[in-house]
Structure formats: structure tokens, C-alpha cells
N, CA, C and O atoms as CSV, one atom per row, in Angstrom:
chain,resi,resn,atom,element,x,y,z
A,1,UNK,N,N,7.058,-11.290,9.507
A,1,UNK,CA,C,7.732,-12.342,8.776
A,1,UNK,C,C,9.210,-12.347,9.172
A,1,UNK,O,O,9.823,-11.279,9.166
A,2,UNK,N,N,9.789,-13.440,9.500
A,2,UNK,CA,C,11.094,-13.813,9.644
A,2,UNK,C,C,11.824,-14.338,8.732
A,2,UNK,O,O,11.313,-15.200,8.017
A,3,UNK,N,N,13.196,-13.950,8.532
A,3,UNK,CA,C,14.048,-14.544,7.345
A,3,UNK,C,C,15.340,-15.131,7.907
A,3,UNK,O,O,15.937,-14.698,8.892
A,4,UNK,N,N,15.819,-16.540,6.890
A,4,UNK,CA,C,17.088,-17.242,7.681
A,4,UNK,C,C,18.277,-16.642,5.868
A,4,UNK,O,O,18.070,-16.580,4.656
A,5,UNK,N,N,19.409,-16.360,6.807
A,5,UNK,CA,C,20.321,-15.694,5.611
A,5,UNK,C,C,21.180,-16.884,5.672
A,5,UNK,O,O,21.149,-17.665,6.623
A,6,UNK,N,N,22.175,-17.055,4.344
A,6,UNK,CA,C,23.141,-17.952,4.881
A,6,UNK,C,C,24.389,-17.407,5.702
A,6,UNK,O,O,24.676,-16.228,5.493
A,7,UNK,N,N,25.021,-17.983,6.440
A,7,UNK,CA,C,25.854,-17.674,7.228
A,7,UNK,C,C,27.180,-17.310,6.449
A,7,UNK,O,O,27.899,-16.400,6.862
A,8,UNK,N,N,27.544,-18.157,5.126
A,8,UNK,CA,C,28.518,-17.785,4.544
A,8,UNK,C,C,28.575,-18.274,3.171
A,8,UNK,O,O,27.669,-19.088,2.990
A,9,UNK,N,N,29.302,-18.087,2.123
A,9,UNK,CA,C,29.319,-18.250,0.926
A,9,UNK,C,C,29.421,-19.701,0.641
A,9,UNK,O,O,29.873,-20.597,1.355
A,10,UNK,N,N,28.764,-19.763,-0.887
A,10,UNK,CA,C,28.495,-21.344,-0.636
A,10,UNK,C,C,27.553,-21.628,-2.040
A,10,UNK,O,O,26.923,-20.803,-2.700
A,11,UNK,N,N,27.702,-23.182,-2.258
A,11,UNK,CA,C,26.866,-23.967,-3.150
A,11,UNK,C,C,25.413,-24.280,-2.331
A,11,UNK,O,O,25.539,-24.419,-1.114
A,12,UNK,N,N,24.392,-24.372,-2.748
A,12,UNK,CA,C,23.068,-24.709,-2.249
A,12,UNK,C,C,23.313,-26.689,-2.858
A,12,UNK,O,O,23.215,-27.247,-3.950
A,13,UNK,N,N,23.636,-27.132,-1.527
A,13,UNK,CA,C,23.277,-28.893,-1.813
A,13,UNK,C,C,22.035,-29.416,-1.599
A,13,UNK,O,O,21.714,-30.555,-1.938
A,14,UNK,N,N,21.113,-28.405,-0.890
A,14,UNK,CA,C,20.182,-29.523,-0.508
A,14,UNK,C,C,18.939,-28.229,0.221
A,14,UNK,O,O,19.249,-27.359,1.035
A,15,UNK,N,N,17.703,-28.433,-0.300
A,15,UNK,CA,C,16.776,-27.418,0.567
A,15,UNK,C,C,15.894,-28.409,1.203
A,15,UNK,O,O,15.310,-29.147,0.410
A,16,UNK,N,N,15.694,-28.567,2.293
A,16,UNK,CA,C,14.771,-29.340,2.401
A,16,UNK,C,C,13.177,-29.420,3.011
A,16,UNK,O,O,12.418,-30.345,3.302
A,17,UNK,N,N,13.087,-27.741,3.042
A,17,UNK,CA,C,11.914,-27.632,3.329
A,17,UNK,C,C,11.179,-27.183,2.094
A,17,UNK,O,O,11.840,-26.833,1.116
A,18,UNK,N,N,9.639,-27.162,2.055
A,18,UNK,CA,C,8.919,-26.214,0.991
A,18,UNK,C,C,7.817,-25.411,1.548
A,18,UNK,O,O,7.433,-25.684,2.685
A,19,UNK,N,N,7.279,-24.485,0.911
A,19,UNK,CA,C,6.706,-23.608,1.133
A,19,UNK,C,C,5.276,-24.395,2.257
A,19,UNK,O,O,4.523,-25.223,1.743
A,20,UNK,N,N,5.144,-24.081,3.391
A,20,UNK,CA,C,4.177,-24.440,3.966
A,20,UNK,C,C,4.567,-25.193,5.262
A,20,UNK,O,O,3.831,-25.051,6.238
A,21,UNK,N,N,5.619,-25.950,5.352
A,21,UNK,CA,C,6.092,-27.217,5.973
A,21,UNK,C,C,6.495,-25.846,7.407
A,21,UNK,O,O,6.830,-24.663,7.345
A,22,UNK,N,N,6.292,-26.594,8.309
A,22,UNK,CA,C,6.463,-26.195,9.888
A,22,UNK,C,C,7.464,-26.346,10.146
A,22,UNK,O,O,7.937,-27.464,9.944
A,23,UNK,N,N,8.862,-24.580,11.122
A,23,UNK,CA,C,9.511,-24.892,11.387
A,23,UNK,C,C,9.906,-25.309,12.718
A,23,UNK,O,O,9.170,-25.002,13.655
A,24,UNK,N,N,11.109,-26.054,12.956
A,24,UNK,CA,C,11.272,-26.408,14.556
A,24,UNK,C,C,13.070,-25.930,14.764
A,24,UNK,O,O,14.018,-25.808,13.988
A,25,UNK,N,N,12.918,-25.803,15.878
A,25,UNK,CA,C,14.638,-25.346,16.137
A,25,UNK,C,C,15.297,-26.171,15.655
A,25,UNK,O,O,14.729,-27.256,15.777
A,26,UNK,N,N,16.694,-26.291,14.901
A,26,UNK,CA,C,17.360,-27.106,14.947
A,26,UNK,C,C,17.519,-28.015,13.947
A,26,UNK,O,O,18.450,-28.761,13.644
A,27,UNK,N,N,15.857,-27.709,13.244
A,27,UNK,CA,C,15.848,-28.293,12.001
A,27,UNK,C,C,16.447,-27.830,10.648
A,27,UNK,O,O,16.293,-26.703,10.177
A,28,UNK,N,N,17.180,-28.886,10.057
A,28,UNK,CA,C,18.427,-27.888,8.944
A,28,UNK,C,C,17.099,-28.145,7.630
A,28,UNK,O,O,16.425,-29.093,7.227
A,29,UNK,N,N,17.291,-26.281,7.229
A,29,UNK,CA,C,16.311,-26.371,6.385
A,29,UNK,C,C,16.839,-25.970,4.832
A,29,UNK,O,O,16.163,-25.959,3.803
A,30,UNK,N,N,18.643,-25.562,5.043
A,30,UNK,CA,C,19.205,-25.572,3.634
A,30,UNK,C,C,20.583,-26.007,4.039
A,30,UNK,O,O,21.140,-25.520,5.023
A,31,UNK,N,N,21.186,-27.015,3.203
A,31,UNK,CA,C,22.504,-27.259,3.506
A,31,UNK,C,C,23.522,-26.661,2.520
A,31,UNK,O,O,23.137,-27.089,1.433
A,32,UNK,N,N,24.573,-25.931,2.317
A,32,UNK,CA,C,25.152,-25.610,1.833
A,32,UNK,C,C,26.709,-26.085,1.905
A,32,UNK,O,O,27.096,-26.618,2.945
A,33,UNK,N,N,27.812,-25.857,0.566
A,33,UNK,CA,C,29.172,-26.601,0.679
A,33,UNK,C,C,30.137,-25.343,0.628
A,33,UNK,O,O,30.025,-24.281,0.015
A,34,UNK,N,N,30.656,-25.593,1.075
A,34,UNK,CA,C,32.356,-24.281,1.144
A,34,UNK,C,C,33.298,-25.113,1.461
A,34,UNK,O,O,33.382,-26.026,2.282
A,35,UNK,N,N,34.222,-24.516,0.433
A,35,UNK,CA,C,35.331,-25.180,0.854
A,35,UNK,C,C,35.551,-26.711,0.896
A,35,UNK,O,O,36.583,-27.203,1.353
A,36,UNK,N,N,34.410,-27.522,0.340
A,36,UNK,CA,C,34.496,-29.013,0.299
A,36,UNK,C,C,34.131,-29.200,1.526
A,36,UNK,O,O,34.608,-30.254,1.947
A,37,UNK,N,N,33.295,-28.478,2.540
A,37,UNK,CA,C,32.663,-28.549,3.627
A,37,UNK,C,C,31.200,-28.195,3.877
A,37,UNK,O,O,30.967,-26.989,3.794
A,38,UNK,N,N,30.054,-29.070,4.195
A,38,UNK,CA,C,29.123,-29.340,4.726
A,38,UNK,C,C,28.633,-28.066,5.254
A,38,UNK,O,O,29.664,-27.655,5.785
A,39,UNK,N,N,27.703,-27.122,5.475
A,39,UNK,CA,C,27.558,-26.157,6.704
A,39,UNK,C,C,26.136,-26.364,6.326
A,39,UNK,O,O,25.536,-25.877,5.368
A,40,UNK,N,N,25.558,-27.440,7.550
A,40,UNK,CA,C,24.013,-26.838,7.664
A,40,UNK,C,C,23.453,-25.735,8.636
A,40,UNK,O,O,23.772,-25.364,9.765
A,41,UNK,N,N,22.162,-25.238,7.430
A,41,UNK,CA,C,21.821,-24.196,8.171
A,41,UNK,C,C,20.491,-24.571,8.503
A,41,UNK,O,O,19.754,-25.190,7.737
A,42,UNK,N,N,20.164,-24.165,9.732
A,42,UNK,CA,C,19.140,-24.766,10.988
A,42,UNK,C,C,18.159,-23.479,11.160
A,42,UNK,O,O,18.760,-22.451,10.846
A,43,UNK,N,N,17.052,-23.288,11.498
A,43,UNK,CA,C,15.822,-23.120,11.240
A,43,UNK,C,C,16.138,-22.517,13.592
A,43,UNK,O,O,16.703,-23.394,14.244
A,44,UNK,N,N,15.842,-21.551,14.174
A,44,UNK,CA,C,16.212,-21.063,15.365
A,44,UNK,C,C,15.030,-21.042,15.927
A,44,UNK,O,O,15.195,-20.582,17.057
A,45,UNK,N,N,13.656,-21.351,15.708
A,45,UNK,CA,C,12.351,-20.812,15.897
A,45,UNK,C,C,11.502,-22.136,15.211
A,45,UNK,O,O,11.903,-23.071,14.517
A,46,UNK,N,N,10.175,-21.788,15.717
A,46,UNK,CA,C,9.351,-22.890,15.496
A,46,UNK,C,C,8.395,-21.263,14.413
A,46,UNK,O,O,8.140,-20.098,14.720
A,47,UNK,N,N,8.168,-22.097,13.162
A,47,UNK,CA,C,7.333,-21.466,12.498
A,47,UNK,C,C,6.930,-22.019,10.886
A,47,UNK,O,O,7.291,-23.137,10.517
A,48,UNK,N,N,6.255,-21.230,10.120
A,48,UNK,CA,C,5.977,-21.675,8.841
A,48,UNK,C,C,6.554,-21.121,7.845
A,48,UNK,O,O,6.700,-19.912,7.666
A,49,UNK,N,N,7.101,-22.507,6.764
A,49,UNK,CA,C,7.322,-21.829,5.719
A,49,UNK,C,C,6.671,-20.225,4.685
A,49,UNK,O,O,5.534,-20.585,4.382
A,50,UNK,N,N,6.747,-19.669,4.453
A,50,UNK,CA,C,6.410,-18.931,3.163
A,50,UNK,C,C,7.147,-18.389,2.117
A,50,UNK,O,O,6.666,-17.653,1.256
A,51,UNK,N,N,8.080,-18.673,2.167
A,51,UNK,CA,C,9.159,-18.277,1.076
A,51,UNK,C,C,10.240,-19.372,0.967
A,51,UNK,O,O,10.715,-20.000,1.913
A,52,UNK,N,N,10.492,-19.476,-0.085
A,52,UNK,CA,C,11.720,-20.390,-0.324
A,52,UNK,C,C,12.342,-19.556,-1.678
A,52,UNK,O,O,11.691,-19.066,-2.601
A,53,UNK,N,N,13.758,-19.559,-1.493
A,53,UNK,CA,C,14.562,-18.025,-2.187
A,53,UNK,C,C,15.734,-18.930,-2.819
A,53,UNK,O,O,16.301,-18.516,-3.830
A,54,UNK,N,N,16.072,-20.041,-2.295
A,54,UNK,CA,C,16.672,-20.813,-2.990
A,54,UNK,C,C,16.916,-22.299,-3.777
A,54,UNK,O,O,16.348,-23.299,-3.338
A,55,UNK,N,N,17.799,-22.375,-4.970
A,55,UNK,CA,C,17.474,-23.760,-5.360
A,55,UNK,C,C,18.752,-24.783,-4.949
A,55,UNK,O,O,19.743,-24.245,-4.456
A,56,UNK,N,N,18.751,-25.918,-5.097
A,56,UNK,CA,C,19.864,-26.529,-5.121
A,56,UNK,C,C,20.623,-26.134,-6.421
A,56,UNK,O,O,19.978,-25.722,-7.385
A,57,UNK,N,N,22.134,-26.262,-6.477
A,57,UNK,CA,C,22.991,-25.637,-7.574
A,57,UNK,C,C,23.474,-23.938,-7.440
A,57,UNK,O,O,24.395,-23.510,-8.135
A,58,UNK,N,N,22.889,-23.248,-6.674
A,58,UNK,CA,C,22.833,-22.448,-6.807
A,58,UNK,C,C,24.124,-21.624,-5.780
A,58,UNK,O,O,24.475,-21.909,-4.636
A,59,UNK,N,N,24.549,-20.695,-6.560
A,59,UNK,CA,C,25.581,-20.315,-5.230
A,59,UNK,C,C,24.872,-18.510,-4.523
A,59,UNK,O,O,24.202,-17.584,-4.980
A,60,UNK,N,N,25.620,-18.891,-3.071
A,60,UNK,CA,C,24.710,-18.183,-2.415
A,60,UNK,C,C,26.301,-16.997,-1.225
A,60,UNK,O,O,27.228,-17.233,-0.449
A,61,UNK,N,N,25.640,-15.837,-1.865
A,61,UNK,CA,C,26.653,-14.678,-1.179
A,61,UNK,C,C,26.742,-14.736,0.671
A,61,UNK,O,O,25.756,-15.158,1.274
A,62,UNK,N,N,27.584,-14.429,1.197
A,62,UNK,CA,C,27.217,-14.147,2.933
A,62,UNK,C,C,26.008,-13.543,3.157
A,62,UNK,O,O,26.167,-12.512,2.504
A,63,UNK,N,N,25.209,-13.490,3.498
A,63,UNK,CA,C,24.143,-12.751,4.157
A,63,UNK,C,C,23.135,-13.048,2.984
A,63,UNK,O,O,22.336,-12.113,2.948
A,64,UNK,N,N,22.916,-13.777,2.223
A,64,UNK,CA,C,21.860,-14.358,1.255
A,64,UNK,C,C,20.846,-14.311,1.686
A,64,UNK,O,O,20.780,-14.947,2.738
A,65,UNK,N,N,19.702,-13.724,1.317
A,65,UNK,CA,C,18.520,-14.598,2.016
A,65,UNK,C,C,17.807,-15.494,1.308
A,65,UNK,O,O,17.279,-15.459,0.196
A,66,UNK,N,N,17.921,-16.617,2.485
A,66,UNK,CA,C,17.759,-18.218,2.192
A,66,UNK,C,C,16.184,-18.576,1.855
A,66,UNK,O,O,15.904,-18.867,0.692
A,67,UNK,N,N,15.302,-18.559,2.718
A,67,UNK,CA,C,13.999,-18.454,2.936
A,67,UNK,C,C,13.171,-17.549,4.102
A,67,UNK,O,O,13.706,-17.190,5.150
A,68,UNK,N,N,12.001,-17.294,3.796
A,68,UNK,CA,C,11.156,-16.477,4.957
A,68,UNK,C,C,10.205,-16.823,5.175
A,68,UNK,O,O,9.410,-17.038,4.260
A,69,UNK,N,N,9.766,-17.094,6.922
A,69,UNK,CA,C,8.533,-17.495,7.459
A,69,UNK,C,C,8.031,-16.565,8.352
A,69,UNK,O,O,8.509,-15.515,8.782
A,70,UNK,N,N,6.499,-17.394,8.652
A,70,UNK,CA,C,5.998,-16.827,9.566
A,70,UNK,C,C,6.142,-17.432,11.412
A,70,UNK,O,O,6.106,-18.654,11.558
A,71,UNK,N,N,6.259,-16.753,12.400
A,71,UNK,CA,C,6.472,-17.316,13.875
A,71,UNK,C,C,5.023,-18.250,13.800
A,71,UNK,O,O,3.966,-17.905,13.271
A,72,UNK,N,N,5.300,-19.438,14.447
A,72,UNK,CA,C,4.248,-20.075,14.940
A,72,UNK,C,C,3.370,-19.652,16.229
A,72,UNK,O,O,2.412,-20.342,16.577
């Protein structure tokens, strides 16, 4: 199983995958705000959901872990 952390501290604006949904490189699968700034975070690997660890609203430490899948 593989896990995506967030890169840096932050509000959860937006998740947009759910448990099951297929990942692809590149695809932003949680967006988060800092600083009144945007930082999506993108999905590096093609694989499947199985975990989702966060909600929107939610604030999220450096190295959070975001969600965890399996490699396709």
C-alpha cells in the first residue's frame, strides 16, 4: 500500500477522490490553502483508492497523511 502526505500545512478545500476511484499521475486528488494560496496535491502513480484520511475543513500538519492506495 502506498500513501500521499501533504506537502505542507494547510486547510483541506477540496478531496476529490473516494475510496475506490483509480489513480493517474498528475491527477490532484486533495487541494489544500496556505497562506491564501491554492497547493494542489497530485496523485505520482497510477493506482486505487483505499483510504481517504481526510475531510474538507479540516487542517492538515506537514507530512499528514492524506490518503492510501493500492499500485495498479
Amino acid at each position: 500500500m502506498t500513501e500521499i502526505r501533504a506537502p505542507i500545512v494547510g486547510s483541506v478545500v477540496a478531496v476529490n477522490v473516494e475510496v475506490g476511484d483509480a489513480l493517474t499521475p498528475e491527477l490532484v486528488v486533495v487541494l489544500l490553502e496556505s497562506m491564501k494560496l491554492e497547493i494542489p496535491v497530485e496523485a505520482e502513480e497510477y493506482g486505487v483508492v483505499v483510504e481517504v484520511l481526510v475531510a474538507v475543513g479540516e487542517t492538515v500538519q506537514e507530512d499528514a497523511l492524506l490518503l492510501r492506495f493500492d499500485l495498479a
